[in-house]
N, C-alpha and C positions, 0 to 999 in steps of 0.2 A: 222676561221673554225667552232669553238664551232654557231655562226648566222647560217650557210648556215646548218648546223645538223639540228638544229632548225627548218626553214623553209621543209629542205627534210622530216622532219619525221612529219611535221603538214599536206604534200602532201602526206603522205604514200608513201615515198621513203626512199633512200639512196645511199651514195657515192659509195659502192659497186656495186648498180645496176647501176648508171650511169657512172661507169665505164667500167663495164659488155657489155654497149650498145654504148663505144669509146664518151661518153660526157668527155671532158674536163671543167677544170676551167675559159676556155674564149669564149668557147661555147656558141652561140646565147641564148640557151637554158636556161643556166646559170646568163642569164643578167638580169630578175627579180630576182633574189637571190642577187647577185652582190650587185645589186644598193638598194635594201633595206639594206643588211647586209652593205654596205658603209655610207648611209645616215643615219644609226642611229647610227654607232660606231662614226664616225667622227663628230657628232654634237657636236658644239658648242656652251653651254648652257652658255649666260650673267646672272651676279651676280650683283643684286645691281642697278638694270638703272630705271629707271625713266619711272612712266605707268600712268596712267589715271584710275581712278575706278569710279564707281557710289555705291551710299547705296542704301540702300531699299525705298528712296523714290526720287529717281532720279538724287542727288543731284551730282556731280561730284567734284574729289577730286586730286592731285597726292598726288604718293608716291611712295616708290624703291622697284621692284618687283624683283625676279631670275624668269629667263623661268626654262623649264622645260616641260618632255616627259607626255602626260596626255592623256585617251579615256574620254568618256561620256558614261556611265554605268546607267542605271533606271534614266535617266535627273541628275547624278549628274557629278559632274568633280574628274577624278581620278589620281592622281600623278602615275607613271609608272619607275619600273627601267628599266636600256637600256635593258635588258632580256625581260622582261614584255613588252615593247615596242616592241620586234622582236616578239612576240607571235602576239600581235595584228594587226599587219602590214601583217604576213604572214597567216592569218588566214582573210584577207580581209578586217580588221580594216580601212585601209584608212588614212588619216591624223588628 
């Protein structure tokens, strides 16, 4: 509930009004909310597995990475809580 707040009030809404106008929770309307607020609470972030990197001068290497929810901010890479990740997502952030 706390995701789909989230997303209503970055669209200048809320559950009041869309209640107000007979939107329910499986409402067409409701399925980008849905599926965002689904696909980041239920993400399954790996610990530990096995990545591939390069240095700064091309050199490639493994080693044991954890994923993790991240935007690209002024070209850098920014680690994201699942919150921080519903902002960006519902705000057009994209994947």
């Amino acid at each position: 509930m706390q995701c789909i707040k989230i997303g209503l009030k970055i669209n200048n809404t809320s559950l009041d009004s869309l209640i107000s106008k007979g939107i329910g929770p499986s409402d067409n309307k409701m399925s980008s909310y849905n599926k965002i607020c689904s696909d980041i609470l239920n993400q399954k972030l790996r610990s530990n597995i096995s990545c591939k990197l390069k240095d700064e001068k091309g050199k490639s290497y493994y080693t044991k990475c954890n994923e993790s929810l991240i935007t690209i901010k002024n070209d850098k890479i920014v680690k994201l809580t699942k919150l921080e990740a519903m902002k960006v997502m519902f705000n057009g952030g994209g994947r």
